[in-house]
N, C-alpha and C positions, 0 to 999 in steps of 0.2 A: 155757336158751340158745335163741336166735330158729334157724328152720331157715335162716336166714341166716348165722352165724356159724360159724365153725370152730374148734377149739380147737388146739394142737400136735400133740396124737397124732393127729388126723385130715388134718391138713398134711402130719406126715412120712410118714400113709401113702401113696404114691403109686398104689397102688389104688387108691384110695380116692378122695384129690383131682386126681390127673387126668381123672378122670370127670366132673368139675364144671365146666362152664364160665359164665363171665360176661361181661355185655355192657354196653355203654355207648355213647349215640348223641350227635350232635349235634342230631335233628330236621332233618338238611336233608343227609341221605344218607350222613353221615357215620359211623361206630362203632372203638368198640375192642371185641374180643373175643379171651379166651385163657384160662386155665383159671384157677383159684383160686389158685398157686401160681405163675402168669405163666412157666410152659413152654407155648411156644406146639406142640397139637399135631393139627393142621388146615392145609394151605396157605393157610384162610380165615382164619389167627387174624393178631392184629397188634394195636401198637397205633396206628398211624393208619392207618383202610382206607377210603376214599369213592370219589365222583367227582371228580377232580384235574384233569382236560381240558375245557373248555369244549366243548360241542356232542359231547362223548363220553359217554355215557349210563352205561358200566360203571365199577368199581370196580376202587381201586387200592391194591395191599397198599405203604406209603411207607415207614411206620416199622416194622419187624417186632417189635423188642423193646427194652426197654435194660436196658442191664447196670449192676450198680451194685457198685461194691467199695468197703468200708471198711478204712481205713489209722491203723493206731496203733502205733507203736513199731516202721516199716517192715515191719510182718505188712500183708498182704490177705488180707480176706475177702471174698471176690465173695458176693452173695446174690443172684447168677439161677441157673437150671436151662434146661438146654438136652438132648434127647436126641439122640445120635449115634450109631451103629450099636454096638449092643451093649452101650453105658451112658449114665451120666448124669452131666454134665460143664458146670460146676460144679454142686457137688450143694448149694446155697444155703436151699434147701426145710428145710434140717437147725436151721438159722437162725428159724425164721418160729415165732412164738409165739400169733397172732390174725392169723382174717381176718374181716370184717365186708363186708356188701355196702351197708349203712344207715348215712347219706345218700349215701357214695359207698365205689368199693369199696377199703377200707382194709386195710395188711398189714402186720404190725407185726414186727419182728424183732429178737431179744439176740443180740448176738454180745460174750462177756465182761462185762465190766460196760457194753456201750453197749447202749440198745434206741432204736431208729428207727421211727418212723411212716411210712410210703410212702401219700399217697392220692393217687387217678387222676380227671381231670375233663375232661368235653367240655365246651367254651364251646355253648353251645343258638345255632343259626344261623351257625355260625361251623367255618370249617375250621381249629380251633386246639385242640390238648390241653395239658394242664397236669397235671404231676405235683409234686408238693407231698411236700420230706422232712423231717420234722421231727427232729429229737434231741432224746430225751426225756430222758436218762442217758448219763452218758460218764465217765470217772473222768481222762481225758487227754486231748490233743489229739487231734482227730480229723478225717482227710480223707477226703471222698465223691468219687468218682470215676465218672463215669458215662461209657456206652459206648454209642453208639447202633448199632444192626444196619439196613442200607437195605436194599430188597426191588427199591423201581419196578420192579411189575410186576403183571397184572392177578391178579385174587384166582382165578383159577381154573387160573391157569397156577404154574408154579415156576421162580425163575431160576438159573440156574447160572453159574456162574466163568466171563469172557471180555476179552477184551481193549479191547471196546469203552466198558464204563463208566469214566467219568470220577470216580476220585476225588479229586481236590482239591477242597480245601474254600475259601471266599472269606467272609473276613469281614465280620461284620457287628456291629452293637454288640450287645454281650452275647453274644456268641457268633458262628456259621458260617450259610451257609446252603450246599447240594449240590443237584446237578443230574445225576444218573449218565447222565442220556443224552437226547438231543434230542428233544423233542417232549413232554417234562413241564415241568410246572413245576417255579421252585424249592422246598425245602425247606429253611425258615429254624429253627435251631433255638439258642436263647437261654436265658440263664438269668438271675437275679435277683442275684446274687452277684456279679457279678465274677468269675464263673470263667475260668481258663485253658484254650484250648481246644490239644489237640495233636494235630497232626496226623498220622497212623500209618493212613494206606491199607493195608487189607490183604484180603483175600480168609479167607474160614471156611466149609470144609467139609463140606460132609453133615450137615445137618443135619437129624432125622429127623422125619415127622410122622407117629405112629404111628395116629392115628384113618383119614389114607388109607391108608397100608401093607392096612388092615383093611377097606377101602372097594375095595380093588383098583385104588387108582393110584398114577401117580407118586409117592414120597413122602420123597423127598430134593432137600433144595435149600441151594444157594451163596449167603450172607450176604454184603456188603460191611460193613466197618467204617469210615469214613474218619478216625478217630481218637476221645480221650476229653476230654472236661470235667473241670476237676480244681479243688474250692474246701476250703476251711475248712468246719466245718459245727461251728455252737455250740449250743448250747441256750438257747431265746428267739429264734432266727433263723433260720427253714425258708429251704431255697433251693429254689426254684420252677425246675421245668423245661418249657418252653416248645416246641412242637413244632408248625409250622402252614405255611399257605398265604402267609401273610402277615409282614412282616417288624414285629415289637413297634418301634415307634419310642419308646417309655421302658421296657424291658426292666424296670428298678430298681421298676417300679409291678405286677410279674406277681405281688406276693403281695397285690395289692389287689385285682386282678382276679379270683383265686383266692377271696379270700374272699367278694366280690360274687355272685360264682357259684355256691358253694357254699350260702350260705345261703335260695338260692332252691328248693333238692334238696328233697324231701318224703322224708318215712320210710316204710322198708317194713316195716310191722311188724307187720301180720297179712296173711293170706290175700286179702282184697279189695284191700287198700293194692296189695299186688304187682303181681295184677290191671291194675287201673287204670293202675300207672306202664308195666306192660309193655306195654300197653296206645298208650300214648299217643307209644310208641318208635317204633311202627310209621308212626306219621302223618311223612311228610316233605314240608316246602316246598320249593320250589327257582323257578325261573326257568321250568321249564316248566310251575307250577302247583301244587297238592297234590295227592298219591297214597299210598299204603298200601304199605308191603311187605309183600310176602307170607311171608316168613320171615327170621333171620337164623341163620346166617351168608349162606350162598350165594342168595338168591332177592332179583330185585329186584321192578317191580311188577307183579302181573298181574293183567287185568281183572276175570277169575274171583275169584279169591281175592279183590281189594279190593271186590266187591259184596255176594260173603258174608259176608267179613268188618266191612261197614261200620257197623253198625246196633250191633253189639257194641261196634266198636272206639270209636265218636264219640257214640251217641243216648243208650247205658247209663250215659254219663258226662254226658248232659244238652247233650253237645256239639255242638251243632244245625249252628255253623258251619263246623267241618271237615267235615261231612256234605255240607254244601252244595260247601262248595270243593271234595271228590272229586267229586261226580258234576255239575259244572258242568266240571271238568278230563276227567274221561272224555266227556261230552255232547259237548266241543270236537273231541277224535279219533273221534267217530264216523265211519264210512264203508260208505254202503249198509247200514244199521240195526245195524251190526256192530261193537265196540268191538275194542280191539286187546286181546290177552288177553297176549301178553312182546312187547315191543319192538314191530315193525310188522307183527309177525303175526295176523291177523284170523282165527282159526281156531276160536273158540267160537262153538256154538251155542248154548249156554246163559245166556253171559254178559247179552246184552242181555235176558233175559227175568227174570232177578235186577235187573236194574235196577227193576224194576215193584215188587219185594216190597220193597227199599228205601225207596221212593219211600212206597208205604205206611206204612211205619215210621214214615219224616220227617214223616208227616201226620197222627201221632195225638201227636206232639211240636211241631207247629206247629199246620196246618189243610191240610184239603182245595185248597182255593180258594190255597193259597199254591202248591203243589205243581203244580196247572194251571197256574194263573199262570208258575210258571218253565218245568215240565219239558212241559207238554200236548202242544209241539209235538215232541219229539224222541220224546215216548212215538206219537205217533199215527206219526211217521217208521221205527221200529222195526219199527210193526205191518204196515204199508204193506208195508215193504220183505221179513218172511218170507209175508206173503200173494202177493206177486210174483215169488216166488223170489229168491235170492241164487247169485250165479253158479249153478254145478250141483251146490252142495252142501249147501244150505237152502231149505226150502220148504216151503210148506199143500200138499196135495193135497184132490181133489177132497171127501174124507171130515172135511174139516176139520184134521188133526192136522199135527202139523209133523214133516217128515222130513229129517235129518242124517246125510249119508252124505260119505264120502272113503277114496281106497284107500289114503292112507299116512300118514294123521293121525284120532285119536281128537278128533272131535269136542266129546266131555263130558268132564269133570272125572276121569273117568277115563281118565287121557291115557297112560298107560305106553306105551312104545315100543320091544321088542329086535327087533336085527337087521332096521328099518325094516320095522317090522310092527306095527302095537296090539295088546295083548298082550291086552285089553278093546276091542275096536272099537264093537261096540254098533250097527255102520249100523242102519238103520232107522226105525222110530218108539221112541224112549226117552222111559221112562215119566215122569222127571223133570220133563225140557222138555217133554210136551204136559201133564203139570198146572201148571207153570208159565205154558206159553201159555195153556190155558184163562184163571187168574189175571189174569191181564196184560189180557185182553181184556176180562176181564169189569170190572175196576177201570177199564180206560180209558173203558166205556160208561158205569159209574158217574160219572166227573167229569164227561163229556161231557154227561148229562142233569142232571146238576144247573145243571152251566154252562154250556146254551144250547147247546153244537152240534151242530145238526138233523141235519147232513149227516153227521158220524161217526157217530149214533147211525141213524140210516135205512140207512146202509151197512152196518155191522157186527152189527145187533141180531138178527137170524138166527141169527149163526155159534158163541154158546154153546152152544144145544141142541146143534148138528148135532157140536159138541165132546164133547159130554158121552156123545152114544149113539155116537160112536166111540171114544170113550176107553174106556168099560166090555164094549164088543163085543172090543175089541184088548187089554185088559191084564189084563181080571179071570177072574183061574186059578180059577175055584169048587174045581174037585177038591183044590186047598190052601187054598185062603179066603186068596191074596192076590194081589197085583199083579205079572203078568211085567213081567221086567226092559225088555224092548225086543222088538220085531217086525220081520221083517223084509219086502221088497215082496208076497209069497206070501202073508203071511198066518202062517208060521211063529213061535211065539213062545219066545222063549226062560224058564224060566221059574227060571232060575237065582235063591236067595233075597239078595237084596242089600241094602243099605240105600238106594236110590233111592227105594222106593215112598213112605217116611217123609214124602217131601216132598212128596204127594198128600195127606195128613192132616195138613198141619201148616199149609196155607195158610191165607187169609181165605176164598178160592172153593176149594171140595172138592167133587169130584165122583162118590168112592165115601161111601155112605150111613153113617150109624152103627154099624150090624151091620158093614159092610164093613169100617169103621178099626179096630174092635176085632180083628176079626180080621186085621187087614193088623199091629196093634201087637202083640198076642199073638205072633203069628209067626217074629216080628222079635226080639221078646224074650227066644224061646226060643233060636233059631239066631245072632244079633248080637248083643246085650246083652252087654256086658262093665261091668267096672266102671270102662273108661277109655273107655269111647263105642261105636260099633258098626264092628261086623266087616265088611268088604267082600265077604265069602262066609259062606255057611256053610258048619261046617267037616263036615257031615257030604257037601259037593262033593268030587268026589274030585280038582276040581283045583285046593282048598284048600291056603295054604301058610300054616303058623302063624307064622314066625318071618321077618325082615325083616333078612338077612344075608348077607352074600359080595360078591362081585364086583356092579358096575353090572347084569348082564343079570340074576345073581340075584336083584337087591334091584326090580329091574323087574319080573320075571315074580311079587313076590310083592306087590305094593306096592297093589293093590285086586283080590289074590285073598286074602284073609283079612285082612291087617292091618286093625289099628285105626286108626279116624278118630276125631277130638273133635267136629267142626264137626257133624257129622250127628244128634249127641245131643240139640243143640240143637232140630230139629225131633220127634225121639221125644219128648221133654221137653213140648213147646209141643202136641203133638198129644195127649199122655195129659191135659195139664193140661185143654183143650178140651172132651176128654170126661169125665172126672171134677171138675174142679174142685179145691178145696181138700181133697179126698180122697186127690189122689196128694201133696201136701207130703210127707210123708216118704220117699217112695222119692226125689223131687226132690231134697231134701235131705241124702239119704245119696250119692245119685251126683255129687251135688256136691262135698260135705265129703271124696272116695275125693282127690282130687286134690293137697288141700293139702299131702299126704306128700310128691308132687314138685317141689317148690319148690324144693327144696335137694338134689338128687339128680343133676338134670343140668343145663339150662341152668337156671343158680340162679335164682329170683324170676319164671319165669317158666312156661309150657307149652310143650312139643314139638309136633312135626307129628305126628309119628304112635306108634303102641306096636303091638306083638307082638301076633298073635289069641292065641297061647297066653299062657296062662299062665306066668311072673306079669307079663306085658306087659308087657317093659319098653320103656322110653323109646326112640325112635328117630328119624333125623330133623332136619330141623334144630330148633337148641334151642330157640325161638321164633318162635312161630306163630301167624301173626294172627289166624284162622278157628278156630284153638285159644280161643286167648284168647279173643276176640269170643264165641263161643257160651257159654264159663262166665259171660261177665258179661251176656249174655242171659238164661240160664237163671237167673243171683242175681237180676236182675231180675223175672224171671217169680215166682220163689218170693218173692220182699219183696212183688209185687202180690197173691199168693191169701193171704200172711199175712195182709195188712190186708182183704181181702174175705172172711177164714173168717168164718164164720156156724155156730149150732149142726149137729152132726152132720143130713145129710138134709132139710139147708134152703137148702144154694146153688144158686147160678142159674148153670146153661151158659152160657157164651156163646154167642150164635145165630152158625152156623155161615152162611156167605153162598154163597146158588146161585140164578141166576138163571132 
């Protein structure tokens, strides 16, 4: 059995599969996600959750769930699950005989002698789902009865019972469309059949979302029902349920569109397949351009996450042209060298100096000269604007290095924040972003002397060295043989073991020596190496926290003091390959192969943001993670390139390491 499927005993266990959750997007911001067994138990789960508001950027929980009851001989049998304080009600899950997530996520249920196919489908570009029921077996007449549950309301909030939604429903062919309250759109929902819709406004209860209960929030909310759908259901004649932004103008064609769509799905049927699809969830078009999520459920796009995550998520797939459309889309909101990292917050200092290692990528998948040609001017506008300062929170100083300071925002990727404090502040020089800016500088003089401009390269050709004997003066800990974390204006260095240094040794421009990176990797290897990526502390820090749980301020103060990151393996990975060559393949390949286990454990078919320092690390986080993803299929990549470059033992060739 694929780690994709489920069989009955692992259905009825609710252990079991409510731990499991699955996702499905439309490519254009839209998704459904909710667990295996379609108990929704997240305020983030639903099945239609997007952007709904024109010039509103956030996401909207529309359709929470639907209920589905079958009717034979005046018995119902509801086959949803809902939890409510204390149980579980209807317990429908008892029903379910297979779930399958390949080509879409299919759930198949007997009740007596009927067994029913349920599959679930986003239209790709379109704010419309379709659920698809088929009768496989019936020994009698049989009526399908479905119950939609409405939310309208944003995914991070919960709504509760009031007087102001509007339940009536106003017809439409094939079915209703609703509108609970002013300033959404409507919601047209249709079916294929001929169903009768009946109207039964009513208000449902507390309904429980036990994943926040355990997150420390809010985690009871008030369902509207505005009534149910009620057809015939044969065998040879699925009825299609219709759920969208738009109203179907030939309802009777929704099981053509069904199949049209479907057969475009690719299979997930091994470990890279997954990969890739999951991959590819992350990219959304829309009206203001292409961008990446950074996670789902909760995270929408951020500049950070989509430049690290970009190279993985779109070059590893050969996908040269959503590379281009993100950073032609971020290049657009540039402001004072600065990309927006959520919404219209220009608060990384890191971000714009990821743009450079991208850009690299893209140019050994196109060419150099393509790369100038687009991006020269916004790369030399970047450089410009941290050698001139940026307001009074970025800036070169005299010694060359770049310094990133603020009294109530974390600057770097390490952004945690309790009680409006960084919980990792880092002011100072951090070591990440001045090998990064080193990087950046040195590739921009690169294009610039190949392609003719006198004036950047006369201006800037100085400022590597004076990078390079201030980088090793400010970060290299000799009494450990590695890299402090970050320094502050004194001179003070912190030299807490993190995994920042990684990405000093995994560049194209490095500026600690050969001796240096072995021991900056050794270091790293012993204190961060997990088998799910590296630790954000070491744990022998004593303000090391192993486990990633409780309350918001908890899961804060532990969230880059020990927990585990994926995305950063990817530079350990790319930095041992550099110096060993085709010699580290097996350890590549064993920390690669550690992951496929997760596939099917919590967000199905795909990777998490983050896992536990300790041991056995489990999964945490939201279920899918773009910078997750991106680095394993970086790293398949890395490992497919030294397979075809192995050469007899003691006869490969290093890559030449670049320093100018």
């Amino acid at each position: 059995m694929s780690v994709l499927e489920f069989d009955k005993n692992q259905l009825g266990n609710l252990e079991y599969s409510l731990r499991r959750e699955m996702l499905s997007t439309n490519r254009a911001g839209g998704y459904m996600s909710t667990t295996i067994v379609c108990c929704n138990t997240r305020k983030y789960h639903g099945l239609f959750v997007g952007p709904v508001i024109p010039g509103d950027e956030n996401d909207y929980v529309m359709l929470s769930s639907l209920d589905e009851t079958l009717v034979q001989h005046e018995q119902s049998f509801n086959l949803a699950i809902h939890r409510f304080p204390d149980t579980y009600e209807p317990k429908g899950h008892k029903y379910l005989v297979d779930f399958t997530y390949t080509p879409l996520p299919t759930l198949t249920y007997r009740v007596g002698g009927v067994l029913l196919r349920k599959e679930i489908l986003w239209i790709h570009a379109r704010a419309q789902l379709l659920v698809r029921y088929t009768l496989l077996e019936a020994r009698s007449q049989t009526t399908l009865r479905l119950r939609p549950f409405l939310a309208f309301r944003n995914k991070h909030t919960l709504g509760k019972a009031n007087f102001y939604a509007d339940g009536r429903s106003w017809p439409v062919r094939g079915g209703v469309r609703n509108r609970l309250y002013e300033g959404f759109p409507w919601l047209y929902m249709q079916t294929d059949a001929g169903a009768e819709f009946v109207p039964a406004p009513d208000w449902y209860y507390n309904f429980e979302y036990t994943e926040e209960r355990e997150r420390g929030y809010d985690y009871l909310e008030d369902l509207l029902t505005t009534g149910y759908f009620e057809t015939e259901i044969t065998r040879g004649r699925p009825v299609v349920f219709s759920c969208s932004l738009e109203e179907a103008e030939t309802p009777e064609r929704l099981g053509e569109l069904f199949e049209a769509e479907a057969a475009r799905r690719s299979r997930k049927d091994d470990f890279l397949a997954c990969l890739r699809h999951s991959a590819r969830q992350f990219i959304i078009r829309t009206d203001r351009g292409t961008d990446i999520v950074a996670g789902y459920p909760w995270f929408g796009c951020w500049g950070r996450d989509t430049l690290i995550s970009l190279p993985g998520i779109t070059l590893a797939q050969g996908d040269t042209q959503s590379c281009r459309e993100v950073l032609d889309t971020l290049a657009g909101r540039m402001q004072d060298g600065l990309f927006p990292n959520t919404g219209t917050a220009y608060n990384s200092a890191d971000a714009p100096l990821w743009f450079f290692w991208v850009l690299q990528q893209l140019a050994a998948h196109t060419s150099r000269k393509e790369v100038w040609t687009r991006y020269g001017a916004p790369m030399k506008e970047i450089l410009e604007a941290y050698r001139r300062g940026i307001g009074q929170v970025v800036g070169v100083h005299g010694n060359g290095l770049v310094w990133a300071s603020h009294p109530s925002l974390a600057m770097t990727w390490m952004d945690a924040v309790v009680d409006g404090r960084p919980v990792t502040g880092r002011e100072g020089y951090q070591v990440e972003i001045n090998a990064l800016w080193y990087n950046a500088v040195c590739y921009t003089l690169e294009l610039a002397e190949a392609f003719g401009d006198r004036d950047f390269v006369r201006a800037w050709r100085q400022l590597p060295d004076a990078i390079c004997a201030s980088f090793l003066a400010t970060f290299w800990y000799p009494e450990g043989g590695y890299l402090a974390d970050y320094a502050t204006a004194d001179g003070t260095r912190n030299t807490f073991i993190r995994p920042n240094q990684v990405i000093a040794c995994s560049l194209d421009y490095k500026i600690p020596d050969e001796a240096m990176q072995l021991s900056i990797l050794d270091t790293v290897r012993r204190h961060l190496l997990t088998s799910r990526g590296l630790r954000s502390l070491s744990p022998q820090n004593p303000l090391y926290k192993g486990r990633y749980e409780g309350d918001q301020p908890m899961r804060d103060a532990a969230y880059h003091q020990g927990t585990v990151w994926v995305w950063p393996l990817e530079h350990y990975v790319k930095a041992r390959f550099d110096l060993r060559g085709a010699a580290f393949l097996p350890e590549a390949e064993e920390l690669l192969a550690a992951f496929e286990e997760d596939l099917g454990s919590y967000g199905i078919g795909s990777i998490p943001e983050i896992y536990d320092g300790d041991p056995p690390h489990a999964q945490r986080g939201a279920i899918s993670q773009a910078w997750s993803v991106g680095a394993l299929l970086r790293i398949e990549g890395m490992i497919r390139h030294w397979r075809q470059q192995r050469q007899p033992a003691g006869t490969h060739r290093k890559p030449q390491e670049k320093k100018r």
